[in-house]
N, C-alpha and C positions, 0 to 999 in steps of 0.2 A: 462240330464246326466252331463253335465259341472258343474252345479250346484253341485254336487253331488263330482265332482271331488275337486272342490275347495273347498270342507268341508276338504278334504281329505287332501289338501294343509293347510289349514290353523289350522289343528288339527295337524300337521306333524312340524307345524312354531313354534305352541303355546309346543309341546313336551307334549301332550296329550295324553297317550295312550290311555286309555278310552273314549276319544270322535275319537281318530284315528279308533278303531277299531270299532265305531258306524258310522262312516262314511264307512269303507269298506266293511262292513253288507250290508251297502242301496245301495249302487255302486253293489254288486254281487246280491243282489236283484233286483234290476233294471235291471242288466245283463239278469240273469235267465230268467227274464217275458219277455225280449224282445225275447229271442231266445226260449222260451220254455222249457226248461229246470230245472229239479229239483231243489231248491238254495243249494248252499255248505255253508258250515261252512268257519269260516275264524277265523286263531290266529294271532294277531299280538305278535311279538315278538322280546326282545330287542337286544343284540349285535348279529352280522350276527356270525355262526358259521364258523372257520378257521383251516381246514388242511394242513397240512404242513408237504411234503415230500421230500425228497433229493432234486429230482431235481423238485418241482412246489408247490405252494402254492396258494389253492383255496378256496374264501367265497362261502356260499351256498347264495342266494337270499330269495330265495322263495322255494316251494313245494307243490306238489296236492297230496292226497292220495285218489287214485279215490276207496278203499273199503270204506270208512268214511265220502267223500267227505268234503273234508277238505283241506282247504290252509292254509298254513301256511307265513308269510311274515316277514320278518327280518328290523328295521325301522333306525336298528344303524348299525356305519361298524365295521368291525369285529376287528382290530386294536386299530384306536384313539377312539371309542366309540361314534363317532358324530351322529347326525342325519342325514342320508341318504339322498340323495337331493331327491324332492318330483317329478321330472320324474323317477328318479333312481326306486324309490318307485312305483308310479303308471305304468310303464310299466312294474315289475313284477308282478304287482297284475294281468294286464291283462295277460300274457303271461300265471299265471296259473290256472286264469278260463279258458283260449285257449286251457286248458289241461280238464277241469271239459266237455268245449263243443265237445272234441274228443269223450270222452264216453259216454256223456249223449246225444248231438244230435244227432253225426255223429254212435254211436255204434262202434267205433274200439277198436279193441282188446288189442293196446296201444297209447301211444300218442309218437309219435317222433316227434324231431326240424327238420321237412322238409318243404320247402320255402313254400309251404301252409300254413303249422304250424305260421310261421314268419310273413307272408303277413296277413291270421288273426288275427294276435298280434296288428300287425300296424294298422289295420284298426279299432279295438276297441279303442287302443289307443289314435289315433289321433280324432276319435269320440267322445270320456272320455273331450279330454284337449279342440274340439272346436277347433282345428289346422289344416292345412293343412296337405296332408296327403303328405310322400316323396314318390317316387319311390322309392322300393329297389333296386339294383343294386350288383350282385349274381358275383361270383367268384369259377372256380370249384378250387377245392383243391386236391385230391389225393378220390382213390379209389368210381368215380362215387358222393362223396360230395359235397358242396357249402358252401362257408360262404358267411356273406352280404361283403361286403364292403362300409365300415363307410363310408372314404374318400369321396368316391363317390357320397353314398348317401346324405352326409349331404352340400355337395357341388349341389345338383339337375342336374350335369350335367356326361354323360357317360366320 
């Protein structure tokens, strides 16, 4: 799968869309048959879409459409128009087949960002790149939530 990943990197370096998105075909292919699971479709696509409201302004990343099963993945940022760094990239591709394996393995009804959700993000991920994998390191927030916290994690220590 690393193999796979670094097509991904290097179709991503060269500004290939066409071999970028022949590389994250084979990456969700290879996903698919390891877990079982249906293949999804994947678009790659060019600047990241940007809303912008009084008080927040958010790019979208990525997207699953689990009736179509379909991802969709964004390669530029929404802004200066660059090419997205190539973890930036491969950790959404995995977070949203994270979202194809809620429905298709697991059978739920939706798929929410809950630290399972997260925890099997990072575990494909760090699988994909051939990386260690971090602990995450969870912060409650308000009303029973969690976010990770970066600091911590990317530092490996509590």
């Amino acid at each position: 799968m690393s193999d796979i990943a670094k097509a991904i990197e290097s179709a991503m370096k060269s500004d290939q869309i066409r071999n970028l998105r022949r590389a994250c075909a084979e990456f969700l292919k290879f996903a698919s048959e390891f877990y079982h699971v249906p293949d999804c479709g994947v678009r790659v696509l060019a600047a990241r879409p940007l809303r912008v409201r009084e008080q927040w302004t958010t790019e979208l990343f990525g997207d699953y459409d689990p009736e179509a099963m379909l991802i969709r993945v964004w390669m530029r940022t929404a802004v200066r128009k660059d090419v997205t760094s190539y973890g930036t990239f491969l950790s959404t591709l995995c977070h949203e087949f994270c979202h194809h394996l809620d429905y298709k393995k697991f059978g739920f009804a939706d798929s929410w960002h809950t630290r399972g959700f997260y925890e099997r993000t990072a575990v494909l991920y760090h699988h994909a790149r051939g990386t260690p994998q971090k602990h995450l390191f969870w912060v409650p927030i308000s009303n029973g939530r969690w976010r990770i916290d970066w600091q911590k994690t990317n530092r490996g220590t509590p």
